[in-house]
C-alpha positions as CSV (number, residue, x, y, z in Angstrom):
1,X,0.0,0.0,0.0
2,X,3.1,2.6,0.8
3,X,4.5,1.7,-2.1
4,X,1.2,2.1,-4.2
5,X,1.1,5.6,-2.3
6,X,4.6,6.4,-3.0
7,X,4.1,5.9,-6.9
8,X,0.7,8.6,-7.1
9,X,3.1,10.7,-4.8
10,X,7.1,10.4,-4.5
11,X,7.5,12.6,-1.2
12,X,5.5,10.7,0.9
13,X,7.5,9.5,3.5
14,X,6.1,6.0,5.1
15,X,6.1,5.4,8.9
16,X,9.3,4.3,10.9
17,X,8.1,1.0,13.1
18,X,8.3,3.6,16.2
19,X,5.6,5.3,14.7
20,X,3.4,2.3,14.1
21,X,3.9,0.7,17.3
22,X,3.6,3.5,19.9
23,X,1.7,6.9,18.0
24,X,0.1,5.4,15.8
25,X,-1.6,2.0,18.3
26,X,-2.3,4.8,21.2
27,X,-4.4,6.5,18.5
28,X,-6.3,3.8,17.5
29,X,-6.6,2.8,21.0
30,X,-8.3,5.9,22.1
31,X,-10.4,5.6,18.8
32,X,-11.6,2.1,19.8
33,X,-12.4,3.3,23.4
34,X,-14.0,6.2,22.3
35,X,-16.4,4.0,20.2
36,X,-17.1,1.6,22.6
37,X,-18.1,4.4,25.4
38,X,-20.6,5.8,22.5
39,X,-22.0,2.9,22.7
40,X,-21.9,2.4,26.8
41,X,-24.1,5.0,26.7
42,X,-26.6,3.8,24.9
43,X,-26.6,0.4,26.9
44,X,-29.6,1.4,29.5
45,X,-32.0,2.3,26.6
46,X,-31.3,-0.6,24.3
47,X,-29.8,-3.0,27.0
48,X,-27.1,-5.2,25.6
49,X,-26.2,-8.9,25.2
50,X,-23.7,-10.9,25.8
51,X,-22.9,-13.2,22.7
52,X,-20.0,-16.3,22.4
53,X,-19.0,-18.5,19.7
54,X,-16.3,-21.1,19.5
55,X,-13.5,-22.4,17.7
56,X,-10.5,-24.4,17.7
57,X,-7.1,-23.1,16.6
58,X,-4.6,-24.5,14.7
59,X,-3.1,-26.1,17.8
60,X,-6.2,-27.8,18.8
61,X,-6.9,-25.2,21.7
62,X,-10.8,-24.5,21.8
63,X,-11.0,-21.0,22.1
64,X,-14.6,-19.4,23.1
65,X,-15.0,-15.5,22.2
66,X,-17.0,-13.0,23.7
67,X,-18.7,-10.3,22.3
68,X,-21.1,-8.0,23.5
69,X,-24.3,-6.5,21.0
70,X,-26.0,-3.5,21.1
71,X,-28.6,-2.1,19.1
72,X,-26.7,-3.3,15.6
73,X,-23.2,-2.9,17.8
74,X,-21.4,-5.6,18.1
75,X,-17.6,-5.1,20.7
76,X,-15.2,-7.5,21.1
77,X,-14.8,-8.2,24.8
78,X,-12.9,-11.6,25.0
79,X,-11.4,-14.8,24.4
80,X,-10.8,-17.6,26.7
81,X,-9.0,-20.8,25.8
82,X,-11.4,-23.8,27.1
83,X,-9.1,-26.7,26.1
84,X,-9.0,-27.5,29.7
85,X,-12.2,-26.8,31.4
């Protein structure tokens, strides 16, 4: 994709790896939390509920995720491996 970028526009510079793993993540980190406390809000009018679904991984672990839905929004909450319960 940089590269792609780089060819419609030679001085674009692409990110160092510092950028990418420390700017860039604790933006997107405070994106994601921002969107999930819009929809905390809206928890006590819609309620909520509280979905799983399982899989195994390539390793045979079964995984269960948890994922919690709101009025058409859906969060990502958890996953807990379940290989030995």
């Amino acid at each position: 994709m940089i590269n792609t970028i780089a060819d419609a526009d030679p001085n674009v510079k692409s990110p160092i790896g510092y950028q990418i793993g420390n700017q860039y993540l604790e933006d997107g980190v405070k994106e994601v939390k921002g969107y999930i406390d819009s929809i905390k809000v809206i928890w006590p009018e819609y309620g909520c509920r509280i979905m799983c679904d399982g899989w195994s991984s390539r390793t045979r672990k079964l995984i269960v995720n948890f994922i919690i839905y709101c009025d058409r929004h859906m969060i990502y909450h958890t996953s807990v491996d379940t290989t030995n319960i």
